[in-house]
C-alpha positions as CSV (number, residue, x, y, z in Angstrom):
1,X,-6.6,-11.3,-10.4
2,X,-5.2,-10.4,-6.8
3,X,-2.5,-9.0,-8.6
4,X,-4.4,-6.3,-9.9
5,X,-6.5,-5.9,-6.7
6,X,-3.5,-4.8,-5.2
7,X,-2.5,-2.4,-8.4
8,X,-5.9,-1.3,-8.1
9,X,-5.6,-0.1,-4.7
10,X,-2.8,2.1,-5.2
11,X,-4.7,4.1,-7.6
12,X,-7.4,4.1,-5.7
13,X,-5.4,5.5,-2.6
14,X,-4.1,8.5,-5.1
15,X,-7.6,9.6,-4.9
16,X,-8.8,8.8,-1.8
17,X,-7.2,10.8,1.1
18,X,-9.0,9.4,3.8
19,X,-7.8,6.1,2.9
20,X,-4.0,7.6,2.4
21,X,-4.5,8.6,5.6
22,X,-6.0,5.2,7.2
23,X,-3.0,3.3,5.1
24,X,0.1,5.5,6.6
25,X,-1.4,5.1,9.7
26,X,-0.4,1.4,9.9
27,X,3.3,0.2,10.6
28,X,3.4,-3.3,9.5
29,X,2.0,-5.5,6.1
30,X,-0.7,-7.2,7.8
31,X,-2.5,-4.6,9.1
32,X,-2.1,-2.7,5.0
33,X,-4.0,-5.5,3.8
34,X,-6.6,-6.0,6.4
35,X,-7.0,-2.1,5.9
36,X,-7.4,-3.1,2.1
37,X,-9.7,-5.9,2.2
38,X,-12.1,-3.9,4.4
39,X,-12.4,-1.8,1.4
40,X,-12.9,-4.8,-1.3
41,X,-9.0,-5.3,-2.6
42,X,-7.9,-8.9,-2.3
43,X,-4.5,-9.3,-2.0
44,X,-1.2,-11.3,-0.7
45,X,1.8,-9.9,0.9
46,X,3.7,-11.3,-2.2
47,X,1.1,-9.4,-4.6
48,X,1.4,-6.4,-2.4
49,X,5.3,-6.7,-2.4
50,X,5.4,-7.1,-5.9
51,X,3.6,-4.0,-6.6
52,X,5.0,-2.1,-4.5
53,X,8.4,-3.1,-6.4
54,X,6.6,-1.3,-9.9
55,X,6.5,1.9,-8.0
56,X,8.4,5.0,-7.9
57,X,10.2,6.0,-4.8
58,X,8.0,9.3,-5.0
59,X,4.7,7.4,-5.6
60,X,5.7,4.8,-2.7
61,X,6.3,7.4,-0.5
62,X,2.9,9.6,-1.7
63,X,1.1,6.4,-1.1
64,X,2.2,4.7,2.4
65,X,5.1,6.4,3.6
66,X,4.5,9.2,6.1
67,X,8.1,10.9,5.7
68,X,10.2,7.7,6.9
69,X,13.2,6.4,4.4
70,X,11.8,4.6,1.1
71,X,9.8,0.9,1.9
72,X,10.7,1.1,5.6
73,X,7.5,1.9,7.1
74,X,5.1,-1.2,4.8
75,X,8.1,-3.2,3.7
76,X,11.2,-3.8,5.9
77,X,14.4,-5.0,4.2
């Protein structure tokens, strides 16, 4: 179920500017999914990593990355 919370979010944030916004805004994990639960999505790290890993580079970068190389700015490699 925290699976999807974290699925639902990024279709949420496609929606929501404000919370595009709020979500580029922060430069580490943590901080994503304190943003996140604040707003009622439940997730892990590892659910958030594995979503993001479903993604497009273009929706990834639409979503959390404010102009910065692919993953870099919400999940280092």
């Amino acid at each position: 179920m925290t699976q999807q919370n974290a699925a639902r979010l990024f279709q949420a944030v496609k929606q929501d500017q404000a919370l595009q916004e709020k979500l580029k805004a922060t430069a580490d994990p943590k901080s994503f999914i304190k943003i996140a639960q604040e707003r009622g999505y439940d997730f892990t790290a590892e659910e958030l990593d594995s979503e993001i890993d479903k993604l497009s580079d273009e929706d990834l970068a639409a979503i959390v990355n404010p102009g910065w190389g692919t993953r870099r700015h919400i999940n280092p490699r």
